[in-house]
N, C-alpha and C positions, 0 to 999 in steps of 0.2 A: 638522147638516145634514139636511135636507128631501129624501130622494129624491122629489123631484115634480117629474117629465119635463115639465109643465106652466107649470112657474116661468116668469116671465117678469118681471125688474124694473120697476118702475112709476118715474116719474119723480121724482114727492113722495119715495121711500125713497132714491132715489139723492140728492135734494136735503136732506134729512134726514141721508144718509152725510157730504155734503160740509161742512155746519152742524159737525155732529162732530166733522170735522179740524181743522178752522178754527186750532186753535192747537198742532195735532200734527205737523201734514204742511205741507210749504212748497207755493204757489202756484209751480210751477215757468215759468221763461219760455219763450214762444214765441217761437223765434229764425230769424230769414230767414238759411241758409248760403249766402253769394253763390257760392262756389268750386263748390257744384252746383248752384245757380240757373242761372250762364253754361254749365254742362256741356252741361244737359240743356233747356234755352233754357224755363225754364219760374220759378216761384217756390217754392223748395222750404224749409219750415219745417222744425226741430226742435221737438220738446216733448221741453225738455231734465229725462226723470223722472233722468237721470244725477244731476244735483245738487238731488235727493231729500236728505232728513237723513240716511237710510240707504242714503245715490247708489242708488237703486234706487224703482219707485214702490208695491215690497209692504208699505211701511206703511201706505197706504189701506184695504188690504182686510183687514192684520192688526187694526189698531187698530178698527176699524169693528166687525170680528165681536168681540173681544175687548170692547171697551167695554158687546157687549151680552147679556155671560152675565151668570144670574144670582149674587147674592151667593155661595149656595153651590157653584155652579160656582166661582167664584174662587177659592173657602176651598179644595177639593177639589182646584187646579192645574189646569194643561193639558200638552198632549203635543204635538210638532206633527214633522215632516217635511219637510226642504227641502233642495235642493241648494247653498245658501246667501244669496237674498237674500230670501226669506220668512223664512228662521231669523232672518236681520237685525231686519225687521218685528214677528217675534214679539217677539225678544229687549228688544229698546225697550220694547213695548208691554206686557211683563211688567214691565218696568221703572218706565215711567209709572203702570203701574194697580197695582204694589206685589202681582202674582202671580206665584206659582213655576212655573217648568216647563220640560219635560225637552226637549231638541230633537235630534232624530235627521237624523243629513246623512251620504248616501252618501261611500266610501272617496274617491271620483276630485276631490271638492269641493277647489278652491285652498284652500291653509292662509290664505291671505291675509281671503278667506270667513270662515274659521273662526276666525281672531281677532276679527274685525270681531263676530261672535256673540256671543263673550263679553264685548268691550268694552262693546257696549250693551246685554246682559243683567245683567253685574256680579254679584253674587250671588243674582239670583233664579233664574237660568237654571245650567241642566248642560246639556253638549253628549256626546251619545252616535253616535259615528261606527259605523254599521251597511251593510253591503253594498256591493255595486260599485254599485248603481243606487239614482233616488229610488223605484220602486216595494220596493226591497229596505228601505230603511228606512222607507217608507212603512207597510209590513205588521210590520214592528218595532215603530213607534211606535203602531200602533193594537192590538197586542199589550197594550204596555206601557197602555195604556188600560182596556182589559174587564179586566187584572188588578188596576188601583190606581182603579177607577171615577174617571177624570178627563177630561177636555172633549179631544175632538182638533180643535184647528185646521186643516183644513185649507187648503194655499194656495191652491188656486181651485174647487173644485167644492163651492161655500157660499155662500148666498144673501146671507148680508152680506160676504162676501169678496167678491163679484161686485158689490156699490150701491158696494164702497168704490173699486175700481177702477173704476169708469166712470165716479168724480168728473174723471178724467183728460179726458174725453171734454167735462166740461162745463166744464173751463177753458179747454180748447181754445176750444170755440163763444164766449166771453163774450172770450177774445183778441185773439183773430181778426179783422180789418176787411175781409175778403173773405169769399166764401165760397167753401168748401174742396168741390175737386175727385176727392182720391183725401187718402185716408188709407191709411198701412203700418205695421200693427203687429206684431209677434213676437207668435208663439204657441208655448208649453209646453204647460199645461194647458187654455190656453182660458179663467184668472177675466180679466183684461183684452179680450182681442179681444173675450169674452162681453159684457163692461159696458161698454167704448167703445163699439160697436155697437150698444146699445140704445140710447144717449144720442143718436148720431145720427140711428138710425130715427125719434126723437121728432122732432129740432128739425130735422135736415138731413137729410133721407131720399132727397135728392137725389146725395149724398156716394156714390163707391165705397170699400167699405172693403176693403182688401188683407190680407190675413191671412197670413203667409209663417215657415214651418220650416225648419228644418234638414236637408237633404238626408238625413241619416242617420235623421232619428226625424220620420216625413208621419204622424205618428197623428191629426191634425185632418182633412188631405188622403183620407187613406186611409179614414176615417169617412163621412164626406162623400160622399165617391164610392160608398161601399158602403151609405149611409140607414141607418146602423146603428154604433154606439158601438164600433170595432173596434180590441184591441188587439195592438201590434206583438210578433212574436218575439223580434228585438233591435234595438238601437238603437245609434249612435254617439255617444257623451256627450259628446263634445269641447266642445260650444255646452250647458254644463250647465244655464244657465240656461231652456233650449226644449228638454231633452232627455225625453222620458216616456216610457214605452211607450203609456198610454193617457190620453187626457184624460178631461176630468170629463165627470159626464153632466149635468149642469143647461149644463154652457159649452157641449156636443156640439150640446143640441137650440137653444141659442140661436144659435149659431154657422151653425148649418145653416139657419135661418132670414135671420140679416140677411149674411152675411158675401157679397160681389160673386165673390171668389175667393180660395182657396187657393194659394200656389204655393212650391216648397221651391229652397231655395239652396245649393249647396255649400260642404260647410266651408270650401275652399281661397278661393271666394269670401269668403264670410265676412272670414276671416282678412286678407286681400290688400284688407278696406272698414277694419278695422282700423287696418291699418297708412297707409292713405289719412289716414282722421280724425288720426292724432297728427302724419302730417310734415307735413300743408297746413292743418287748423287747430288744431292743439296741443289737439285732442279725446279721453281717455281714455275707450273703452265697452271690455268686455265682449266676448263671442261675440255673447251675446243681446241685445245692444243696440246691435250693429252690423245684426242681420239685416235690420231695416226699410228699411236704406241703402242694402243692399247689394241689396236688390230692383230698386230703384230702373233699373238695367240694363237689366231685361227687360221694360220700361213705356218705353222712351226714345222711342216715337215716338206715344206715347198719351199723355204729358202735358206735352207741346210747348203753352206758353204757359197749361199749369195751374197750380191751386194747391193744392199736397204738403202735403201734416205726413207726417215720419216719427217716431213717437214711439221716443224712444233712450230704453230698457226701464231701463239701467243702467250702472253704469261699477266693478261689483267686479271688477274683472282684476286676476290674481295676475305681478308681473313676471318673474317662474318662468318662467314661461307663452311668454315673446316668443321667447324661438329657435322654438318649437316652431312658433308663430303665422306669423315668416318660413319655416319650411320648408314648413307648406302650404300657405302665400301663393304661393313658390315652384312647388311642384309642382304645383297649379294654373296658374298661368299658362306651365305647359309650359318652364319657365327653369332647373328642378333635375331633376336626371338621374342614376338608379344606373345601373348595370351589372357583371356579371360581366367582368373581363376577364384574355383570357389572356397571361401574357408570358411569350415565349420566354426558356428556363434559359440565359440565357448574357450577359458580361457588357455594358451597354450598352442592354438592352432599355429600362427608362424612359428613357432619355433619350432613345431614339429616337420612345416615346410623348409625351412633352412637347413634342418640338421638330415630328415628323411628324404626329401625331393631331391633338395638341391644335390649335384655331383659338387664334385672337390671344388673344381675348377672353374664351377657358374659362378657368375655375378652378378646379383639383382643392379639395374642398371636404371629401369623406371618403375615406381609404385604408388597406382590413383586410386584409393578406397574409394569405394560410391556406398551409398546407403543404406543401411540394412533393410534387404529385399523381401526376406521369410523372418522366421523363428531359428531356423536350422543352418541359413548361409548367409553369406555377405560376401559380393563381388569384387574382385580387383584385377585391376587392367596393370597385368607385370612383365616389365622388357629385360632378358633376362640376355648376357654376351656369355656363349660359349668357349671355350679354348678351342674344340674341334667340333666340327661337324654331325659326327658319327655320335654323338652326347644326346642327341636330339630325341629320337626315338625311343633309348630306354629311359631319360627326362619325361617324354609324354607316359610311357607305359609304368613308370611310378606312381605321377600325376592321378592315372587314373585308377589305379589300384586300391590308391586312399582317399575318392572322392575328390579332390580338388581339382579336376581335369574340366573347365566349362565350355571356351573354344579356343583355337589355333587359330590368330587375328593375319597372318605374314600372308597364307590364303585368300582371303576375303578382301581385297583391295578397297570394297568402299565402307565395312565397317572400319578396317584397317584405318583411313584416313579420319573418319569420324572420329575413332576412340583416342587416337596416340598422336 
């Protein structure tokens, strides 16, 4: 890679990256989803990169860079860093081009991820699990580089990782029989928004491109706002695929130039567009390939009778992964509820919580007794899913009428994580 704040992809290299794929990377379809076309009274596409060869669309940008080292770089290996659907990208593309190389994926990566890596690396690929974060195995893997003099891939701050992804952007235009009004793409690093966005700046510069994060990790957002490549303290990993502390710097200055806005989503959204895509159209994404979806919300009265592409980033979701995914679908939409609560030592107490607290429609969902504290109470840590939201308030003002009321845990974020 080229640190030159300067880069700017030209259209020939991008049209050069897409020549390249031609027999690597599938032409994914642009799909009209009617179920929120009628939602949000507008025409909303997919660019389905989900059913990618590697359900993701990071073999453009692996294969692309990768096809263009030279001889001796190949002989020499690569190293690369990913949370797992670059690992993906590389792993193929090791595969296709008959080079070895080592791939480092932080600890929190779905196993499901991490099978997929070795499946389509086979034996040219070893997989080295390094740190809680990609920046932790990031700084592993380029370790493991200056030590064994070998090429590091990285997944988006790379000027042909950046021509390969914004082949995305020119499938899009050549699709398409309208032309497109808002574009929504996931950001991680920045190599996609970076190369979708130039493509458009060229052909459709008319186009807003939407740029949208993860509530837990705005390191594009927070850049942006601050003119200046700024990286995050910490981050929430959950949306692994858009989780970084910092993005690249060639995507930073491209980004800051074409991109309309930035704006971040919360996981519990996220999660709660998830679970939308599979029960209404039998759609499998990801965190990060739901984000673009789930944006979608906070635009509903701005592209009334436009025309959308959200590009769905990806579809490696670990089925591990779906309690977790309903519970902060859940607690987001304000429907799942802990609390401390207290019941009196004597016999009868839960039943008079089940039959007097409870509303019709609660359901105790989680129940940890702990030990008896006094004479008089004993505490329990109880997660209770509502039918509605509006249940909540005269649920607490019961609670506390007949003593049982101790604390409201959904508040308190770090007893919250300690207790449940």
């Amino acid at each position: 890679m080229q640190n030159n704040q300067l880069y700017y992809p030209t259209l020939q290299d991008i049209k050069v990256a897409a020549k390249n794929l031609e027999t690597v990377a599938y032409k994914t379809p642009l799909q009209q989803n009617k179920t929120l076309s009628k939602q949000f009274s507008a025409n909303v596409f997919f660019k389905r990169e989900d059913l990618q060869v590697v359900r993701s669309y990071k073999i453009r940008g692996a294969y692309n860079k990768m096809s263009s080292l030279t001889i001796d770089e190949k002989q020499r290996g690569i190293v690369c860093a990913s949370a797992g659907n670059h690992a993906q990208g590389v792993a193929l593309s090791c595969r296709l081009l008959k080079i070895k190389g080592t791939i480092f994926m932080p600890s929190p990566t779905p196993n499901q991820k991490i099978s997929q890596v070795k499946m389509f690396g086979e034996n040219y690929i070893d997989v080295v699990i390094e740190g809680d974060t990609f920046d932790d195995a990031s700084n592993a893997a380029k370790l493991e580089c200056d030590q064994k003099n070998k090429t590091f891939i990285h997944p988006f701050d790379d000027e042909k990782v950046i021509e390969g992804q914004a082949t995305v952007g020119l499938e899009i235009l050549d699709q398409s029989k309208k032309d497109i009004d808002y574009v929504f793409v996931a950001i991680g690093g920045g190599g996609l928004s970076a190369g979708l966005s130039s493509v458009f700046k060229y052909l459709s510069p008319k186009t807003k491109i939407i740029g949208v994060e993860p509530l837990g990790a705005p390191s594009m957002q927070k850049s942006i706002k601050f003119k200046k490549n700024t990286a995050l303290k910490t981050i929430d990993s959950f949306v692994d695929g858009a989780a970084v502390k910092r993005v690249g710097d060639l995507n930073f200055a491209i980004c800051q130039q074409n991109l309309t806005q930035v704006i971040t989503v919360p996981e519990g959204k996220v999660c709660q567009t998830i679970l939308d895509l599979y029960n209404k159209d039998a759609i499998v994404v990801e965190p990060a390939g739901a984000l673009s979806i789930a944006a979608l919300d906070y635009f509903k009265e701005d592209v009334i009778g436009k025309n959308i592409v959200c590009i769905v980033s990806g579809s490696n979701n670990d089925i591990t992964r779906t309690a977790e995914i309903k519970e902060r679908a859940l607690l987001f939409a304000n429907l799942k509820h802990y609390f401390i609560v207290k019941f009196p030592q004597r016999a009868g107490a839960l039943k008079e919580f089940v039959a007097n607290i409870l509303g019709p429609n609660d359901d105790i969902t989680h129940f940890e007794y702990t030990k008896k504290t006094n004479r008089e109470n004993g505490a329990a840590v109880v997660g209770l899913e509502l039918k509605n939201s509006e249940d909540l308030q005269p649920l607490i003002s019961r609670m506390k009428a007949r003593n049982f009321f101790g604390e409201y845990l959904n508040d308190k974020p770090d007893l919250f994580q300690f207790l449940v």
